[in-house]
C-alpha positions in Angstrom: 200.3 -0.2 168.9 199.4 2.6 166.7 199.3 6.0 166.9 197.1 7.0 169.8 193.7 7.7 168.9 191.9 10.6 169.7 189.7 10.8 172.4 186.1 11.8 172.3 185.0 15.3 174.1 183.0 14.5 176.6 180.2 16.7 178.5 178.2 16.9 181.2 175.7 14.5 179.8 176.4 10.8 180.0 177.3 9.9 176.3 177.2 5.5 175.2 180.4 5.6 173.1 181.2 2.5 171.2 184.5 1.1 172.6 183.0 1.3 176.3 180.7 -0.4 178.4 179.8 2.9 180.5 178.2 5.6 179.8 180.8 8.9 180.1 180.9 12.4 181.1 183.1 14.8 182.7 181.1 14.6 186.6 182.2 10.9 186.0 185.3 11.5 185.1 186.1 13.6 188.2 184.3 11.7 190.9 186.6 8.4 189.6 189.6 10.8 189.3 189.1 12.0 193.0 188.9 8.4 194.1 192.1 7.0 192.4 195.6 7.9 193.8 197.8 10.0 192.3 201.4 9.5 191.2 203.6 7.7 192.2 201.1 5.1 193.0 199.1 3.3 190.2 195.8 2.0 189.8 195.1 -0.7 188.1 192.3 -1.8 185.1 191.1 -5.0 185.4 189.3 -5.7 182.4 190.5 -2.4 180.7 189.1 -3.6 177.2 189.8 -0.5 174.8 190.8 1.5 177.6 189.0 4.4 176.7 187.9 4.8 180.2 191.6 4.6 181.5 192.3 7.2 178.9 190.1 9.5 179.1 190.6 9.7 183.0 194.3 10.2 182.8 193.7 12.9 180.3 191.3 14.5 182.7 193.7 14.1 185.4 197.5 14.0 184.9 198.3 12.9 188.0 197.0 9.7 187.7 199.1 6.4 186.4 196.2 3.8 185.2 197.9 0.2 183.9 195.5 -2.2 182.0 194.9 -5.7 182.5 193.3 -7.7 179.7 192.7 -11.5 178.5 192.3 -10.3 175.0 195.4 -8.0 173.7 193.7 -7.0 170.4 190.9 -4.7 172.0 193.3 -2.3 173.5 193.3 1.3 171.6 194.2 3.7 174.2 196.3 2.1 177.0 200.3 2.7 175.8 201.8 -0.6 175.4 203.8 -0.3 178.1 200.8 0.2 180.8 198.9 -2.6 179.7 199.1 -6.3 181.1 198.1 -9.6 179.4 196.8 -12.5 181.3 195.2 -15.9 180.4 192.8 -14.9 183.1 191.8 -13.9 186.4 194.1 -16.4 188.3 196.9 -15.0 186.4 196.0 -11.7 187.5 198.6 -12.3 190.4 201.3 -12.6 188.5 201.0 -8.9 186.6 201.3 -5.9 188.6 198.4 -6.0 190.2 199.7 -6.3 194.0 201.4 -3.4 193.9 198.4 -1.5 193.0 197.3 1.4 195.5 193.5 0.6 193.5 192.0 -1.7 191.6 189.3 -0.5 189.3 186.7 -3.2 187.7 184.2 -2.1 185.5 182.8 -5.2 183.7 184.1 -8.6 182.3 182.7 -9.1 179.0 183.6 -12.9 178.7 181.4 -15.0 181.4 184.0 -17.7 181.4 186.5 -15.5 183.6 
């Protein structure tokens, strides 16, 4: 992976960024973050995508540990390499990390065959 890119600023206004299916801001940001454990647990992404959302969550809260899962390697931008999971698809899902997750986040599966 490449140098990580930088993350956009977000505000209290919900912003539609390119690279994300949600729209952000920082209330999101901490009502997730209060939700998802912190260290040493680890939540996982299902469906991480970009994972500007995992990102921008463990930027806004460093006691977080977010690991991706993703059918589709290439989209990834922001997950380090090391924190993100591929799988041929949702049965595989089993075989990653994934139980030992304290949380599971799913946000949105962009390919209707899985």
């Amino acid at each position: 992976m490449s140098p990580e890119p930088e993350l956009p600023n977000l505000t209290t206004t919900p912003q539609a960024l390119p690279t994300c299916c949600l729209s952000l801001s920082t209330p999101l940001l901490t009502h997730l973050s209060n939700l998802l454990p912190p260290k040493p647990s680890f939540t996982i992404s299902i469906g991480s995508g970009s994972g500007l959302l995992e990102a921008l969550l463990t930027h806004h809260n460093a006691a977080l540990s977010i690991e991706g899962v993703e059918v589709n390697p290439s989209v990834n931008r922001y997950i380090p390499e090391q924190d993100m999971h591929v799988v041929s698809g949702t049965w595989d899902l089993l075989h990653a990390r994934v139980p030992d997750a304290a949380a599971w986040m799913f946000v949105y599966p962009r390919d209707p065959k899985l």
